[in-house]
N, C-alpha and C positions, 0 to 999 in steps of 0.2 A: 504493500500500500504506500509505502510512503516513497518509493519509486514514482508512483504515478502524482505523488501529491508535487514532488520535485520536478514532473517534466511540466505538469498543468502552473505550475508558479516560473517556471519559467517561459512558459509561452506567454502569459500574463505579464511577467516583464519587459516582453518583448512589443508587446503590443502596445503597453503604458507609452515605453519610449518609444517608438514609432508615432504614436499621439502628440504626445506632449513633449518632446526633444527634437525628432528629426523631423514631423513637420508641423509642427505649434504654430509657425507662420504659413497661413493655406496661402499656397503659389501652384500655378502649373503646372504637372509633371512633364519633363523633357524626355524624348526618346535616351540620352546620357544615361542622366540620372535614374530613370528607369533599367535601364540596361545594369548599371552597377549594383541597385537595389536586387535586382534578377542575381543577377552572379552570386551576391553577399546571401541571397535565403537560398538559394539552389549550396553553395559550398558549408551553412550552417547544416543543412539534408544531407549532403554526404557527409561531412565529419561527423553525424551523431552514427553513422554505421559502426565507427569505433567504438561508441558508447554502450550498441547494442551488444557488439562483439567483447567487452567487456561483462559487460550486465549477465549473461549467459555464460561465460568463461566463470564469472565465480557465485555463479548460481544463486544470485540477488532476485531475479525476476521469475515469475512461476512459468513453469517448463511441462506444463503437463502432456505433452507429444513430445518432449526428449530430443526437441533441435541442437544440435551442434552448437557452436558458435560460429561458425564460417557457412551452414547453412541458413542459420536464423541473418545474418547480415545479407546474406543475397535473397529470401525473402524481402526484407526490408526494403531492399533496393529498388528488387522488383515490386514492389507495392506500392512504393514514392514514385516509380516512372510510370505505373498504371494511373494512378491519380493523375500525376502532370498532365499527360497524354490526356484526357479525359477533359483535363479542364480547359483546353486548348477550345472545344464547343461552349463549353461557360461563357469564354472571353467575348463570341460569337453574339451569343446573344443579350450578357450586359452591357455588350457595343450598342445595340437595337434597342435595351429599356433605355440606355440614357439619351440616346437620339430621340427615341419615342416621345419623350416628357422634356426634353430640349434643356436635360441638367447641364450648365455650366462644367467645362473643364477645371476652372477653378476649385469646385466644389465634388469634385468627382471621388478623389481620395478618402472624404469624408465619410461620403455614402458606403463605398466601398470596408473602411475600415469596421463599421458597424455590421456589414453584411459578414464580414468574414469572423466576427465575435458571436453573431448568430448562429452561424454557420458550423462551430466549433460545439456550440450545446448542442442542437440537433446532431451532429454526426455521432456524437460521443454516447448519446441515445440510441443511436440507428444499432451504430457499431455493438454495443453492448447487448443488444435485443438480438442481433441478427448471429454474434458470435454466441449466443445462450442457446438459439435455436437450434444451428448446425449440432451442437454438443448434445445439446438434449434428441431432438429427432434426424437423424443424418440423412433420411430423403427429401430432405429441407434443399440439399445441397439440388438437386433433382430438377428440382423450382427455378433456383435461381440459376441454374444454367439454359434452363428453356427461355427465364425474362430476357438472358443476354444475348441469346441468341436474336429474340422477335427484336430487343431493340437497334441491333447489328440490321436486318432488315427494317423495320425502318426507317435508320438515319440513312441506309442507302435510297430507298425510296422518298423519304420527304424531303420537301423543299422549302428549308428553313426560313428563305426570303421570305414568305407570305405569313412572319410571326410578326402580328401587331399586339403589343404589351396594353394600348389602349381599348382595345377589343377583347382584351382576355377577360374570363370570367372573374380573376381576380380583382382586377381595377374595377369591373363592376359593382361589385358587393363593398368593398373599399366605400365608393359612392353614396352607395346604401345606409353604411355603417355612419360614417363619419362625415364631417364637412370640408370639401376637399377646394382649395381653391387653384388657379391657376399662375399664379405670380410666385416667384421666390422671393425672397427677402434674406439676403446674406447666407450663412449655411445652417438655416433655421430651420427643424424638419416643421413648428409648427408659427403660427402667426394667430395676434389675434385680432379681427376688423370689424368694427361696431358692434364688441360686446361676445363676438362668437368666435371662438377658437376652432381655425382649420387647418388639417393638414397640407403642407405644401407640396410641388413634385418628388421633393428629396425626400420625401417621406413615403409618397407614393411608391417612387423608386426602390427604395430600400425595402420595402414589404414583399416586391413583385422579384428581385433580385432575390430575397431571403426565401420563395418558396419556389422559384425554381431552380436551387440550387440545390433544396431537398429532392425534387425530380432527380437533377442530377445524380445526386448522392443514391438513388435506387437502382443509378448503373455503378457505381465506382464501388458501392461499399461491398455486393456479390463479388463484384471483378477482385477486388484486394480479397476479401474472404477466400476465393478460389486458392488465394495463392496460400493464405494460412490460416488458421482460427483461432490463433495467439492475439490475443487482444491488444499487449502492449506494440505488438509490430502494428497493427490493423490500425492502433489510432494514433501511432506516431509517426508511421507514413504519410499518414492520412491528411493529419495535423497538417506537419510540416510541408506538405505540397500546396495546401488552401494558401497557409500564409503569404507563401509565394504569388499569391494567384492576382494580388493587388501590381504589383510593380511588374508582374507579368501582363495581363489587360492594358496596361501602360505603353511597353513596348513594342506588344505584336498585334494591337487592336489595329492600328495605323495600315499593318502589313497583311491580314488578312484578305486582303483580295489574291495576294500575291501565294498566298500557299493555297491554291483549288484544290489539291489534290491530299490534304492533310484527313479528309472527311473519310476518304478509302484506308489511312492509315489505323482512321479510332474504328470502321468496320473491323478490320481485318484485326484488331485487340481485341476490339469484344468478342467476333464469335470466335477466337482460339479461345480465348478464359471460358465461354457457355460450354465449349464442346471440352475443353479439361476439366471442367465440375459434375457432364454426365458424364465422363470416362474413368473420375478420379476414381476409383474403386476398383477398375479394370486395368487402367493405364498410370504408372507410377513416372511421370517425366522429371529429369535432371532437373534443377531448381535453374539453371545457364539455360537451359532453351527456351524455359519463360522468358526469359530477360532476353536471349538473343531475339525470338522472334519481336517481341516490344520495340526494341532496338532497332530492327532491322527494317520492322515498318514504321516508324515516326520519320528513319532517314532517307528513307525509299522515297514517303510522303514529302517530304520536303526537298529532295533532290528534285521528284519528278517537274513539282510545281515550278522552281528555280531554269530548270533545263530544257523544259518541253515547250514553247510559245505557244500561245494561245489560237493563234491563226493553226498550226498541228493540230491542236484540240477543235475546233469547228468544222475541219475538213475532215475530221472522222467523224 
């Protein structure tokens, strides 16, 4: 227990100063500084592999499946590149809620940093329920490889362009519930005007951000499960890939036109993890070929996008 009390107080710390130190004054984020904030949480994710390879090397963290330590670290690994990879469609579409609702760049990091605090209690829920379940009934596992499979065909079939956040049944009911105005006012999620308190876009934003990112979480948290049912790896992969996921949106929101073919790479993740959850029982794979094939399509996907012009792609 007090392993997890130490990683959740330091992601807490992490997050304080992120708030209140390194961006206490709201500015813009630059593609730069975005880019170095990327590297700095991607290199704080691989150096806690050490941590894991410690943790398990002197049998601090409960071991109940008897990982190695050079096992349970490539777990890990492979569980923070399935998240990334994943989140790469998140970025996708908090590109579209904040266009949607016409949030300030200014004010985007803001929204952002509350989603990814929300985002942190829901998983930790998800994760905890969904690792109790496998353990308790293991044709559980069964399940969630059939969901990754159908969601593997549908992200190959649908056509994400036609997601309007204003039209969602979400912001609906929002409407319904509460008084929503249209103007911001500084990075104020609420304002109040002749007497009545309403919520603003940023507030909008950040509800409709916070509950589709639980959707998300019903593909990623299967997909890391497949890879283990060790909880501390499942939520500190997990963890630590979210946090990234701020200065990431930052960097490669801009560049998404440019990776077309990134969408065949999250296909071809998901349904290898759906088809290794109904085979796990039949099929025991090296802990390296999860991670290579991950690997091999995030770089496939973003080579192709880089190499292949688009006029190639039209004429086929």
């Amino acid at each position: 227990m007090i392993v997890w009390i130490v990683f959740i107080a330091f992601v807490l710390l992490f997050l304080a100063l992120d708030l209140g130190v390194f961006h206490k004054n709201e500015h813009v984020i630059k593609s730069k500084e975005a880019g170095i904030w990327t590297a700095v949480w991607m290199g704080i994710a691989f150096s806690f592999s050490g941590i894991i390879y410690w943790l398990f090397s002197a049998e601090i963290i409960a071991n109940p499946t008897g990982l190695t330590p050079n096992n349970a670290v490539l777990k890990y690994i492979t569980g923070y590149l399935i998240e990334l990879s994943l989140s790469v469609d998140n970025v996708f579409v908090i590109a579209v809620i904040f266009s949607s609702f016409k949030i300030p760049a200014l004010y985007q990091h803001r929204v952002l940093f509350w989603g990814i605090l929300g985002a942190i209690v829901f998983r930790a829920l998800m994760i905890f329920f969904g690792v109790a379940l496998i353990t308790k009934f293991e044709w559980i596992i069964y399940i969630f490889g059939i969901f990754l499979l159908y969601t593997a065909f549908k992200m190959l079939k649908d056509d994400e362009d036609n997601f309007d956040p204003k039209n969602s049944f979400v912001f609906k009911q929002i409407k319904k519930v509460y008084p929503v105005t249209s103007k911001i006012q500084g990075h104020d999620f609420f304002v109040k005007r002749m007497g009545v308190k309403a919520a603003t876009p940023l507030f909008v934003a950040l509800i409709v951000i916070e509950l589709t990112d639980i959707l998300f979480a019903l593909d990623s948290i299967p997909a890391i499960l497949a890879i283990t049912a060790n909880p501390f790896i499942v939520f500190s992969s997990n963890i630590l890939a979210i946090l990234g996921l701020r200065s990431m949106y930052f960097l490669i929101s801009r560049m998404l036109e440019k990776f077309r073919f990134i969408n065949y790479s999250l296909v071809v993740i998901l349904a290898f993890v759906g088809l290794k959850m109904l085979f796990s029982h039949y099929v025991e794979l090296p802990e390296w070929v999860s991670l290579a094939v991950i690997s091999l399509s995030l770089v496939s996907g973003v080579l192709a996008s880089i190499f292949i012009e688009e006029k190639e792609e039209e004429e086929r």
